[in-house]
N, C-alpha and C positions, 0 to 999 in steps of 0.2 A: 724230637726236633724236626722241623720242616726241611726236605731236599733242599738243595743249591740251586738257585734260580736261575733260568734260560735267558742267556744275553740277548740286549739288544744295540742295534749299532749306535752310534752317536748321534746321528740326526734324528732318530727314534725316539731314543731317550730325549734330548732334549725337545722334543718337542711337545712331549707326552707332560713333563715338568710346565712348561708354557700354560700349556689348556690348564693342568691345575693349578697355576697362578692364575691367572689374569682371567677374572669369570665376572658375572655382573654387578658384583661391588664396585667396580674398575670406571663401570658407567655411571649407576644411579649412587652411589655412596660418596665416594671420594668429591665429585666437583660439588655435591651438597657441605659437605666439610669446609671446602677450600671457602665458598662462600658465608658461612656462616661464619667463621673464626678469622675475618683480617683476610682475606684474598693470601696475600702477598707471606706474608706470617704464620699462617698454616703452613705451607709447604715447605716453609725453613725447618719448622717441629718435622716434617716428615721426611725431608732427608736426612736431619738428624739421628731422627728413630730410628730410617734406613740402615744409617751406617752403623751405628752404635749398639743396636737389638736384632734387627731381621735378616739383614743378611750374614754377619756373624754364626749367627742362629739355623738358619738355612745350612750355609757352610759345613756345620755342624751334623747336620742330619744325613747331607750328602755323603759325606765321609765315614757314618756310620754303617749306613747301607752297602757302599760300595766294598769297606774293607770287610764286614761280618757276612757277605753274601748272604744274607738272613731278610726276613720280616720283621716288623717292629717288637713283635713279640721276643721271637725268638734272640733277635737285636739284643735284648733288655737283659736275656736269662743269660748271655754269654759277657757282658757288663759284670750287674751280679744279680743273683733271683731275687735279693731283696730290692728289687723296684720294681717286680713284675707287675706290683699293684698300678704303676703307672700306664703301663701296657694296658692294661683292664679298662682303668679310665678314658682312654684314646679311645679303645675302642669302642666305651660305653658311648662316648661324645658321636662318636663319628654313625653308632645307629641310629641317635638323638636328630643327627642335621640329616641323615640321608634318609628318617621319616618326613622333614618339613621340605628341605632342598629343591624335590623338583618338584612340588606346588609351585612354587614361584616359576618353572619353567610351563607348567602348567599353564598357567595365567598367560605367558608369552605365546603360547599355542593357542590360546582363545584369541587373544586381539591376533594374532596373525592370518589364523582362519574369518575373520571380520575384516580386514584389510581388502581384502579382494569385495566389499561388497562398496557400494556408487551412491549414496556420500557415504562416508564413513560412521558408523552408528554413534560413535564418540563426540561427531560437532555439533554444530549449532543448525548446519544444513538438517541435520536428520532427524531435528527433536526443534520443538518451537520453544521461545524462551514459557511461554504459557504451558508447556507441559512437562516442565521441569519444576521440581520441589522450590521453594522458596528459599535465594542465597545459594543455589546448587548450580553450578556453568556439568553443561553438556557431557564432560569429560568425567566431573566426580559423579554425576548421575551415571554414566555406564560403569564405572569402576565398583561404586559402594552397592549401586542397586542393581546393577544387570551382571556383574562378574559373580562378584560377592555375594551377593544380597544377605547382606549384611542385617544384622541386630539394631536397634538405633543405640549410638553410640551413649546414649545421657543412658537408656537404658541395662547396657553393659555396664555404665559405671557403678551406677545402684545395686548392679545384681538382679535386676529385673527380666531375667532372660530363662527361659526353659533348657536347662542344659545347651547341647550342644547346637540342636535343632536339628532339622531334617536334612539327607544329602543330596548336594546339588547335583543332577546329573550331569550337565556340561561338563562341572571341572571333574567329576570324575572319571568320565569317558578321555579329558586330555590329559589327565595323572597317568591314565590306563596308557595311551599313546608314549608317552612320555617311557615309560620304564620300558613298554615294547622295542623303543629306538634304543634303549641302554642293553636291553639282552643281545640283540641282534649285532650289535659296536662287536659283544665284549664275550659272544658265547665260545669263538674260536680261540681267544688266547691273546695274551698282551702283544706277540707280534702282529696279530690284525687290528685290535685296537689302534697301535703306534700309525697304521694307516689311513685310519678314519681320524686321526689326531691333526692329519696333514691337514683335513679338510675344515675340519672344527677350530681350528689355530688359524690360517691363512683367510679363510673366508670372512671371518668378523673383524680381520683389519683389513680386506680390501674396501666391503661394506663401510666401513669407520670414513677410511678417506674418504668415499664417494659423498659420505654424508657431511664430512669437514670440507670438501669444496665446496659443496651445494652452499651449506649453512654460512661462511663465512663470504659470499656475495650478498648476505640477505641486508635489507634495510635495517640499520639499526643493530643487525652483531658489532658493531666496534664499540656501545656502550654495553653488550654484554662480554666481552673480553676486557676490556677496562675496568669493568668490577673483577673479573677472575685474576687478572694479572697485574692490572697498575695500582690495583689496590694493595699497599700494605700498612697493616693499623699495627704498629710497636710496639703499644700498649699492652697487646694481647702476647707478647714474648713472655711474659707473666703471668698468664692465666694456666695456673697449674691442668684443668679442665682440657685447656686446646692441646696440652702438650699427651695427658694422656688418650686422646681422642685418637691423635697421629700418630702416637705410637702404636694404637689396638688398631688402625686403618690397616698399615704397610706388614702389620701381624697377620691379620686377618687375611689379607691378599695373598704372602705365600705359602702362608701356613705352615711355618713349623711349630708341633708339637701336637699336631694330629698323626703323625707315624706313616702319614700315607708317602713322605718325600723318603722315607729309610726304606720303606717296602718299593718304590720304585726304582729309587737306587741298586736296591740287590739284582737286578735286573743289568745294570751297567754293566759295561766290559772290564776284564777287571784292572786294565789299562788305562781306564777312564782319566782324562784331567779334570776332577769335577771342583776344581778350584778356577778352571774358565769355565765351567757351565754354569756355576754359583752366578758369578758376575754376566752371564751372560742372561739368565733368564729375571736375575732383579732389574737389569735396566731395561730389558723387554718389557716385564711388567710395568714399572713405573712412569717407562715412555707410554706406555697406552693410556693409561690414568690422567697423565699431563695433555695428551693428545684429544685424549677424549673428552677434559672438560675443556679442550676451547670448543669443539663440535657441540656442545649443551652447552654454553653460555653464550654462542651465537646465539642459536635457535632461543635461547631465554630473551638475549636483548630485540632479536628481531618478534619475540611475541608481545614484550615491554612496548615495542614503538606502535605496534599494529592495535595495541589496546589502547595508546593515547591519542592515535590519530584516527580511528576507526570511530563516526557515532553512534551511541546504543551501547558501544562496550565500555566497562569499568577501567579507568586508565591504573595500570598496576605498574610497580617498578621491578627492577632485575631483581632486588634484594627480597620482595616478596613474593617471585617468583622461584626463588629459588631457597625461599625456607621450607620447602617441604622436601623432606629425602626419603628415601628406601625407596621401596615399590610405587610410593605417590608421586616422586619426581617421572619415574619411568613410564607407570600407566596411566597419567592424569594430564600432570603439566608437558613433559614432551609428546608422549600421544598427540595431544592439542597441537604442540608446536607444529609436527610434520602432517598436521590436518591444515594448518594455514598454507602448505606447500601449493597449494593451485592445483592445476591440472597434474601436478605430477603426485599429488600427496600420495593415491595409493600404492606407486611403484615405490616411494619412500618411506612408506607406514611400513609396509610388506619388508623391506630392505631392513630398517630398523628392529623391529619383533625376531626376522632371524638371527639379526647379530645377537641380541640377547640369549635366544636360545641356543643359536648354537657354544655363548661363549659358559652358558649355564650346564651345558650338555659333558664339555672337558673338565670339569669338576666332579661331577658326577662319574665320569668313566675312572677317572684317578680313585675316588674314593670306593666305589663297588670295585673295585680291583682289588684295594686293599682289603675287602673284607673279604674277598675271595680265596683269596692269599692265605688269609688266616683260617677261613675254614678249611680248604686243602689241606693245609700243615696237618689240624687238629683231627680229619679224617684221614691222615697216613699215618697220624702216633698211634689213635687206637685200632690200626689194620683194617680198615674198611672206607679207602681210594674210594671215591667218585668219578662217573667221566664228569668232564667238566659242563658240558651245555647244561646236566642235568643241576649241578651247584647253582651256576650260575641263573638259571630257570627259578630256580628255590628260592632264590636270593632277592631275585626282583618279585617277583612274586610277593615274599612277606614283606617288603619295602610298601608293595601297593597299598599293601591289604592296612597296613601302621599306618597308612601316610592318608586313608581315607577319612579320620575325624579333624584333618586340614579341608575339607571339603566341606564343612556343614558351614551352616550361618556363623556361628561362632571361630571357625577355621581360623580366622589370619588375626585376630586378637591370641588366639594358642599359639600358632607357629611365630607372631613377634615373642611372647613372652619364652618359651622353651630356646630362640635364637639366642636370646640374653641371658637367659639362666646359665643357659648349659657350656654356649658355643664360646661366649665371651670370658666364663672364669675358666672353664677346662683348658679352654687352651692357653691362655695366661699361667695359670699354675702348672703346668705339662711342660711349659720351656722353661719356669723357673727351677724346678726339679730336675731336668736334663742337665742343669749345667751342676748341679752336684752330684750326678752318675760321672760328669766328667772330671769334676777337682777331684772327688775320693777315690772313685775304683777304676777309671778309662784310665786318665794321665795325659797330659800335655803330648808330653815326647811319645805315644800311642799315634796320635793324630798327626805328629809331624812324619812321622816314620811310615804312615799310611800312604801320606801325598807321594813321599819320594819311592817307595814303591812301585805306586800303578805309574810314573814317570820317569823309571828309571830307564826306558828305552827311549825315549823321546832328544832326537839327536841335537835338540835346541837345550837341552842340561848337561851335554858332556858324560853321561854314563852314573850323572851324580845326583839325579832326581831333582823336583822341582822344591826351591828354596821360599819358604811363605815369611813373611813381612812378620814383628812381634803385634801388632795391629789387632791382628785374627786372634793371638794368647791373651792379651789385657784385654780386650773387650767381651771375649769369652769368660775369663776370669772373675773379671773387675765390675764390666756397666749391664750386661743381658740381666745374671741373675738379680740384683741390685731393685734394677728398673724395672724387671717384669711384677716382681713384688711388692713393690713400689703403685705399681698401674692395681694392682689388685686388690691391694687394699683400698683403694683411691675408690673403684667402685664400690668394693662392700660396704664402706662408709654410707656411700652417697645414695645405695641401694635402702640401709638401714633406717638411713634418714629422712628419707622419703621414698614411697613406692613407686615401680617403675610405670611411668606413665599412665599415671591412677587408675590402674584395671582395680576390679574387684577384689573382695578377701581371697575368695577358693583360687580363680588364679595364681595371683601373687602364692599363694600357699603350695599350689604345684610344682609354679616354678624352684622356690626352696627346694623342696623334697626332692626333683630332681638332681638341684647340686647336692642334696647331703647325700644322697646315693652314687653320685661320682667319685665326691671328697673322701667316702668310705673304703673303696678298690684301694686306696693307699697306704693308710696308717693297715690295712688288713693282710697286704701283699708282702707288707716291713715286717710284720708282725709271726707272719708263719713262714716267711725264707731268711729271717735274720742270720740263722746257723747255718742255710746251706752256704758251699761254697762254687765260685763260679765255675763251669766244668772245663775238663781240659781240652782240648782243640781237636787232638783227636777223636774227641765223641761226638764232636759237633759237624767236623767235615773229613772229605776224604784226602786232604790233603792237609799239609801243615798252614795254619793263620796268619802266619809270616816266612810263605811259600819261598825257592827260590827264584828270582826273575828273569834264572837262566831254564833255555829247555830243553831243563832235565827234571825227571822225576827225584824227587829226593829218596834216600835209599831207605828211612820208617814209612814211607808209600809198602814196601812190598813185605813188611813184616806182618804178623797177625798182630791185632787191638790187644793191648797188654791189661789187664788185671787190673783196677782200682786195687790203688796203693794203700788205703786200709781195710785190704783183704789178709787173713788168714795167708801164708806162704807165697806170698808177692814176691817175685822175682824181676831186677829188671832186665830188659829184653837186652838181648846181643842185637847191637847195630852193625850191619851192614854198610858199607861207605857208600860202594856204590851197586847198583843192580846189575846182574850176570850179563856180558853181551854177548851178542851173536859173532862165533869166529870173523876172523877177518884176518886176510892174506898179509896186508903191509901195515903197517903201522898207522895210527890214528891220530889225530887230534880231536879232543873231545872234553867239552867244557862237564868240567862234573861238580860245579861249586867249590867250598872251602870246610872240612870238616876239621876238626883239629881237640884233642887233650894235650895233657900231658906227658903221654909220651911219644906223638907221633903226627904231624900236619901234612895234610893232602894239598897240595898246590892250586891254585885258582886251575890253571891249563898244564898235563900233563901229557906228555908224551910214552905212549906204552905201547908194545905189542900186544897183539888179541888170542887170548883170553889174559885178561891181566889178572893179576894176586886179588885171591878176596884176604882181606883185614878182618879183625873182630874186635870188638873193643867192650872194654867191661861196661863202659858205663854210656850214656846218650851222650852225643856230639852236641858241639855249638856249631850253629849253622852259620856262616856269613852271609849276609842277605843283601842288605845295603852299605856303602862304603859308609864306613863308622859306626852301625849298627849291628849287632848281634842279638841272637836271641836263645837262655840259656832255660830250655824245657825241664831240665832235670831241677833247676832253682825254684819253677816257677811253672805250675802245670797251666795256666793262661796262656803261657807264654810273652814275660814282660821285658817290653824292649830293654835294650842297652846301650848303654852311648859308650862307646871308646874313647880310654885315656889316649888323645896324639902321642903323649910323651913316653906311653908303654910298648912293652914288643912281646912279641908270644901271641896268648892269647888274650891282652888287653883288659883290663882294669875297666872301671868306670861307675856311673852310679844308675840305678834302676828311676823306673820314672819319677816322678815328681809327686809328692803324698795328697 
């Protein structure tokens, strides 16, 4: 099992949680959605989704990390090992996106190094309509044929294409760039990461506004805002299609069920209120998403009015300006947009390209963290530590070297299909599975018992830990799993019954074989830790799992690790109450917690001279932790909460968590 991770402070943490929410889906995804499905009616489906799937979900993972001080992995094996195969899959998915990932940042380092040149090679200034392909504007000609240089598409569909084709050197000199800027974030450690987070977070929303005032003076943004927001079509409340679209957007965005929000978690204090951090970085996130498509639907409606009143241009409208999403909305039609800016376009071309990158950049640092994570762990288990520059050196490295056949002709017809394969069912099925780690072997009353915990010093609860809403248990319970399964079948259907985005057989055939290779970590991971059982606390840290939240050390802190209990001549260990103290002249007060059997209870605050009586007690104590909760190790070697009967006295009654 992996060490106990190195805290970070609150503003660290969340801001490191931020950058891996809100990356450039946030820009080019989301206000393509809101447009195509009813303006006004997509966003009901997505705060819907919001409240009801992802941040529950989040919630979720936060609380995971924070109380198991662990990685995802490791997360999983103290659950129970039978879903270690889950683990596997995360992390199968998260090598799958972090091969294609920063190609797409890639791409934002080319037009941003092109930004700086007078006109910009993307308009109409720099290319004559006579030297452009026929039905090709300026902008699809630099994207398909001078970024890409792309296969012809009728081509690809046939199968008409020589494998992958040759590699470009452009994008692969900015791949190269791109994973240089990720070693260099991330070689010292997540406390210097959290600092470069500062910059990668703040920067792409000052950017953002600069670009929502600019945009929203422009001629003709108030019929590109009036499609984004005064539009809403009813009809589409029923389009089962927009509902699961908006649920996989606000999934996608903060991603739980990639493992990477548990492994940043365990990084938290272990005091953390990560039930204000939950709530604080989904409506970060989704304010930027909402923020940012008014900033693109200006700039859309102000290109809408410059093409109807401009002569020689094709007059287009918002609505077919704005059917094209992913990377075509970003590198094509807004490119174009901030090329109509005039004399300022290159300070706002340049401005635009780094928000992308840098908001591309915080996802990426999140997610090589967590793979760093996990190989650390994996080279402490079998004795042979790494320093870290040199892991993390290895690490980008073979990213590069994977991420090079996104570079040939063929590149970004692979890197859509592997997005969809991989990214879109793994991580649908990875949350729906989460939430039956939690109904069978975590427990409700686990999770509650967690919050009031890390909050039980926070002078705004009274000494009584913070109290969460039944909100968080029913929809935990009830609509995540439900719905995420729900969404997942919805695709496999839709997938089965038509191919995605009529690429070729071998394609399509890849993509499969990648999910059955994901979908396989799971039935394989059930299948060979069905028997074990989950270990107990003390093999996993050096402190008890539901420590006490007073400071003092608990007195199994200073005993030796006892014997697995089906060993040959198992003994259980004599507990100590409390640890030896150093003389002392007068008398003490000195909090030592609540230990208590049957025949003898240590007071919450005792008054004693020094050296006081050591005790011995035949059997393990029940710790009192939190008011109402106990936890009885000798029952239960997880260590599974307990809720106190009120009506009891002693040592209280009550019932174990929830089945």
């Amino acid at each position: 099992m992996g060490k106990e991770h190195t805290e970070l402070s609150t503003m660290d943490y969340r801001f490191i949680l931020m950058g891996y929410a809100i990356g450039i889906g946030n820009i080019w995804r989301f206000p393509y959605l809101v447009g195509k499905f009813g303006g006004g009616a997509f966003l009901v489906a997505y705060l819907v989704s919001l409240v009801l799937v992802a941040c529950p979900m989040y919630f979720l993972e936060l609380s995971w990390g924070n109380y198991t001080r662990k990685s995802t992995m490791d997360c999983i094996r103290i659950i129970h090992p039978r879903w270690i195969g889950i683990g596997w899959m995360t992390c199968f998915m998260l090598i799958m996106v972090l091969s294609y990932y920063n190609m797409l940042l890639a791409y934002s380092s080319v037009y941003l190094v092109n930004s700086f040149k007078d006109p910009l090679p993307w308009t109409s200034d720099a290319k004559s309509p006579n030297e452009l392909p026929e039905g090709t504007s300026a902008s699809e000609n630099f994207w398909w044929n001078d970024i890409l240089v792309r296969y012809d598409p009728d081509d690809v569909t046939n199968g008409n294409f020589s494998f992958l084709g040759p590699l470009q050197g452009h994008l692969a000199a900015a791949l190269f760039v791109v994973w240089a800027i990720v070693f260099v974030s991330l070689y010292r450690g997540i406390s210097a990461s959290a600092k470069v987070s500062y910059v990668t977070v703040l920067l792409p929303v000052v950017l953002m506004l600069a670009m929502l005032f600019r945009a929203v003076g422009l001629e003709g943004a108030g019929d590109g805002l009036h499609f984004y927001l005064g539009k809403f079509d009813s009809s589409r409340l029923t389009d089962l299609e927009m509902w699961a679209t908006a649920c996989g957007q606000i999934l996608f965005s903060l991603s739980p069920g990639m493992g990477t929000a548990i492994t940043i978690s365990s990084h938290s204090r272990r005091n953390e209120d990560i039930y204000t951090t939950n709530l604080f970085v989904t409506i970060c996130n989704s304010s930027f998403s909402v923020v940012g498509g008014i900033a693109v639907f200006s700039i859309l409606g102000y290109m809408a009015n410059k093409s109807c009143t401009t002569p020689g241009l094709e007059c287009k409208t918002v609505s077919e300006l704005a059917s094209t999403g992913g990377a075509g909305l970003a590198f094509v039609t807004l490119a174009e947009g901030v090329g109509l800016f005039g004399v300022t376009s290159n300070f706002f071309a340049t401005m635009f390209f780094i928000m992308l990158l840098t908001l591309g950049l915080d996802s990426t640092f999140a997610w090589v963290e967590t793979v760093v994570v996990y190989s650390e762990d994996y080279l402490e288990h079998i004795g042979r530590p790494q320093p870290r520059p040199l892991v993390v050196g290895v690490i980008c490295m073979f990213f590069f070297l994977i991420g090079l056949p996104y570079c040939t002709r063929l590149g970004f017809p692979l890197l859509d299909i592997v997005d969809h394969y991989v990214s879109s069912y793994c991580l649908i099925i990875a949350c729906f599975f989460e939430t039956l780690m939690l109904r069978f072997d975590w427990g409700w009353e686990r999770v509650l018992y967690s919050i009031k915990k890390a909050t039980i010093d926070y002078p705004e609860f009274d000494g009584e830990g913070r109290e969460i809403s039944r909100y968080w248990k029913y929809t935990l319970m009830f609509t995540v799993g439900p719905l995420c399964f729900g969404m997942f079948m919805f695709l496999f259907v839709k997938d089965l019954k038509r191919s995605y985005e009529s690429y070729p057989t071998g394609l399509q055939a890849y993509g499969w074989s990648l999910l059955g290779i994901a979908f396989m970590f799971i039935p394989y991971g059930f299948l060979t830790n069905m028997s074990k059982t989950p270990p107990t606390f003390e093999e996993e840290h050096d402190t008890p799992l539901l420590s006490s939240p007073m400071d003092v050390e608990p007195a199994t802190k200073f005993l030796p690790q006892p014997e697995k209990e089906n060993h040959v001549g198992y003994q259980p260990p004599v507990v100590v109450p409390f640890a030896q103290p150093l003389p002392r002249e007068q008398p003490d007060e000195r909090k030592i917690g609540s230990y208590a059997n049957d025949d003898y209870t240590a007071p919450y605050v005792e008054q004693f001279p020094s050296p006081p009586p050591v005790a011995a007690f035949p059997t393990p104590p029940v710790q009192q932790l939190v008011p109402g909760y106990t936890i009885d190790e000798a029952a239960c070697p997880l260590g599974a909460v307990k809720k106190e009967n009120p009506l009891s006295t002693g040592m209280g009654g009550g019932v174990f968590l929830d089945d």
